[in-house]
C-alpha positions in Angstrom: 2.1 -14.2 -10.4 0.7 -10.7 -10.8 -2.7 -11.6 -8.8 -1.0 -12.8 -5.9 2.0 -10.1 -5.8 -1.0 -7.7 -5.8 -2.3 -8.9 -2.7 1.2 -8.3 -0.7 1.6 -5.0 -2.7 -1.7 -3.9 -1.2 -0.8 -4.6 3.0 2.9 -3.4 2.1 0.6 -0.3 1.1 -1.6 0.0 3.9 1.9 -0.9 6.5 3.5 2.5 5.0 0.1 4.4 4.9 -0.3 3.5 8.8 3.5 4.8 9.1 3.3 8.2 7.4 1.8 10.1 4.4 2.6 8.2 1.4 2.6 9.3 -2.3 2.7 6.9 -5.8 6.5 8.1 -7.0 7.6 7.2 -3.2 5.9 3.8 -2.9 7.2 2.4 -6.1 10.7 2.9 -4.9 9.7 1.3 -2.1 8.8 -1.2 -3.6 11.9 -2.0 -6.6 13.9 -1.9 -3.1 11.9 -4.7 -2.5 12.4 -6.4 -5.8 8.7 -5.8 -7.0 8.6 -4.5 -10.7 5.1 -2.8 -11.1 4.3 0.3 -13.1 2.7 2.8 -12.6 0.1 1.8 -14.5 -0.2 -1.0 -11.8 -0.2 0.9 -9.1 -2.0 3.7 -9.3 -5.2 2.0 -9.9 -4.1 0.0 -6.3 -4.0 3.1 -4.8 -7.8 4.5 -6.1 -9.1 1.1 -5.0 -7.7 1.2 -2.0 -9.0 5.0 -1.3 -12.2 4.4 -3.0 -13.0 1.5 -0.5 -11.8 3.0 2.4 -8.8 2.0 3.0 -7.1 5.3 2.8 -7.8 9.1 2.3 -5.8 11.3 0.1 -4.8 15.1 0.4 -3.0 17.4 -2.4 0.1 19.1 -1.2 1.7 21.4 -3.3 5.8 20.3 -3.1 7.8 22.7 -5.2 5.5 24.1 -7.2 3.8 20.3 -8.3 0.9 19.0 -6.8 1.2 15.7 -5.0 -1.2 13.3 -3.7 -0.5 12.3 -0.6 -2.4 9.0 1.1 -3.3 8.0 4.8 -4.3 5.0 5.9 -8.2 5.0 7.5 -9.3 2.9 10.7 -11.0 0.9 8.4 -7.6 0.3 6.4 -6.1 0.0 10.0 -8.5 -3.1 11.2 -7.1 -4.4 7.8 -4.2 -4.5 8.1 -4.5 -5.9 11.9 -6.2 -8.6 10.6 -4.2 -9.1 7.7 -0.9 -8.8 9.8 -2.4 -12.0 12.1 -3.3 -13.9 8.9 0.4 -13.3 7.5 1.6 -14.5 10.7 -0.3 -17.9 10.5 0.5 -18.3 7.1 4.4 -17.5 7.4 4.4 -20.0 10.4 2.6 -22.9 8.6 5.2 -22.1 5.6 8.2 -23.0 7.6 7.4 -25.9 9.5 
């Protein structure tokens, strides 16, 4: 279940990224809202990957005296998530006929 979860976890990332600044704290109560229960152990690494290929570009921000890592998404990561937003579609259709 994990592998495939991971896969929606990662364009649920890049659709926030491609929104506004994101950060790990803020996308993991993002996604319990959504009834995904990942740790931060999980989703951290998703993040690095992520930045590491690409996908998105991280800047420190100091907010109240902590340093946060904030992510964007890249043009790369937004190609992505085009393409992967037409392949969702397809498969949702198929899904429900």
């Amino acid at each position: 279940m994990r592998e495939f979860l991971l896969g929606f976890i990662k364009i649920h990332l890049l659709h926030h990224a491609a929104r506004e600044k994101i950060y790990g704290k803020e996308f993991h109560a993002e996604l319990n809202r959504h009834g995904y229960s990942m740790s931060f152990g999980t989703i951290y690494p998703v993040f690095h990957r992520l930045e590491k290929n690409g996908y998105l570009r991280s800047e420190k921000i100091k907010v109240k005296g902590k340093i946060r890592k904030y992510y964007t998404i890249t043009e790369k990561g937004r190609r992505v998530l085009k393409h992967t937003r037409q392949k969702t579609e397809e498969l949702f259709d198929e899904l429900n006929e």
